[in-house]
N, CA and C atoms as an extended XYZ file, in Angstrom:
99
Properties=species:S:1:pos:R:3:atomname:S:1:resname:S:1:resid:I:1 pbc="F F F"
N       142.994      107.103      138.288 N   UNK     1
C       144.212      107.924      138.144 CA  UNK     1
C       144.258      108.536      136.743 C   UNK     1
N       144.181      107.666      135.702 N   UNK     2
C       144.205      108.302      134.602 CA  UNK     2
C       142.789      109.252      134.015 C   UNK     2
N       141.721      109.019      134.841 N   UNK     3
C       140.605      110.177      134.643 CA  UNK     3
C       140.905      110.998      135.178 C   UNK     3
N       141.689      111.438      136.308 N   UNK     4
C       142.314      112.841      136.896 CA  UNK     4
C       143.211      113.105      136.439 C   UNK     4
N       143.919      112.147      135.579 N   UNK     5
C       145.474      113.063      134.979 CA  UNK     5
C       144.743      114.078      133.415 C   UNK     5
N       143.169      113.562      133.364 N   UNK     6
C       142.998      114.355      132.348 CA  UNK     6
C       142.657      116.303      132.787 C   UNK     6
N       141.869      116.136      133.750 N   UNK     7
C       141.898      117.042      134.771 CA  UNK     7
C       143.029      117.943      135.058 C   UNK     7
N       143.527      117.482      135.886 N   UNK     8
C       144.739      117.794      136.771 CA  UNK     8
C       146.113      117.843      135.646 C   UNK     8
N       146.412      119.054      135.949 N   UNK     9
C       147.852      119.629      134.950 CA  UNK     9
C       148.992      118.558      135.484 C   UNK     9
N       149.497      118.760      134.314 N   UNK    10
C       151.065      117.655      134.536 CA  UNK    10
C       152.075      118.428      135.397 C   UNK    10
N       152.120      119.633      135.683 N   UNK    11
C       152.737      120.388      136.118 CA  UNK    11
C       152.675      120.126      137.875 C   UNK    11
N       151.386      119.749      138.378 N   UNK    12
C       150.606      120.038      139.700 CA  UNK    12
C       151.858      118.705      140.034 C   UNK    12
N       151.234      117.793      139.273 N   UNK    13
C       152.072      116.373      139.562 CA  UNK    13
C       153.171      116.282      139.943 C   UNK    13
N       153.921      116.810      138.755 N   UNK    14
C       155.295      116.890      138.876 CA  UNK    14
C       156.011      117.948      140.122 C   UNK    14
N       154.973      119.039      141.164 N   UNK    15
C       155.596      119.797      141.655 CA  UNK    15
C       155.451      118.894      142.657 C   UNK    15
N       154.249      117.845      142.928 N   UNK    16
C       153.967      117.191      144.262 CA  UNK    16
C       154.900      115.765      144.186 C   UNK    16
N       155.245      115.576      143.005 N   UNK    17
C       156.330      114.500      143.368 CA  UNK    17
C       157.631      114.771      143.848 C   UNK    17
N       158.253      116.113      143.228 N   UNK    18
C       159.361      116.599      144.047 CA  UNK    18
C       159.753      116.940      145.378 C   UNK    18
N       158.171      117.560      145.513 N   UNK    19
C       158.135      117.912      147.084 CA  UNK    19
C       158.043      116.735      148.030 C   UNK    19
N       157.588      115.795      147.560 N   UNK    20
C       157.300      114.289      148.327 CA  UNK    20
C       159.210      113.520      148.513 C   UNK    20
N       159.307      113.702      147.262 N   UNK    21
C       161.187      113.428      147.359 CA  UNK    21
C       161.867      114.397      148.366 C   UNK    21
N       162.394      115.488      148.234 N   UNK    22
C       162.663      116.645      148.767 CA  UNK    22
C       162.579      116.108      150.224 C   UNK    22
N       161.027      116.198      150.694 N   UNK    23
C       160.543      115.974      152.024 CA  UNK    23
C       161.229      114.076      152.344 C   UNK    23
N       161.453      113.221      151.587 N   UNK    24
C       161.611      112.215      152.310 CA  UNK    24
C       163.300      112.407      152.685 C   UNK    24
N       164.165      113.145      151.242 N   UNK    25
C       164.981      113.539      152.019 CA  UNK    25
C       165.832      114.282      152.638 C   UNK    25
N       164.738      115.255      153.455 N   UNK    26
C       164.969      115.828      154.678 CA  UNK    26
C       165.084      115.275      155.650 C   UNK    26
N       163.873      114.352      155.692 N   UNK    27
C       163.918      113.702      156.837 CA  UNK    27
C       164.921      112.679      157.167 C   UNK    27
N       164.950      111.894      156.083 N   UNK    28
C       166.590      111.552      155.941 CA  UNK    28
C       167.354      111.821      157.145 C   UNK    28
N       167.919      112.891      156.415 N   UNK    29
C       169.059      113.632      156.943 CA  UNK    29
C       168.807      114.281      158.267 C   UNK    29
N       167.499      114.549      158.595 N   UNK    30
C       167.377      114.694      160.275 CA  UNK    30
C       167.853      113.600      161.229 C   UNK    30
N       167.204      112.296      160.235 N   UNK    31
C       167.608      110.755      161.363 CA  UNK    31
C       168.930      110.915      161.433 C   UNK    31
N       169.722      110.968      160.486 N   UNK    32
C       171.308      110.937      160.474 CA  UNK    32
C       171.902      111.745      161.177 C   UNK    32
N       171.587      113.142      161.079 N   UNK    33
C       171.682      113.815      162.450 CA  UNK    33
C       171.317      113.420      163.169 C   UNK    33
């Protein structure tokens, strides 16, 4: 992990952790519907 964070922009990370949040809650809120 930390040999690809040298690689891989902090930026990439941070857009795929939001989207991973975001997406869990959507889905969320579908079950609840």
């Amino acid at each position: 992990m930390l040999l690809m964070f040298g690689s891989v922009p902090t930026w990439f990370f941070i857009i795929a952790f939001s989207f991973i949040i975001l997406f869990f809650i959507f889905s969320e809120w579908l079950t609840r519907k």
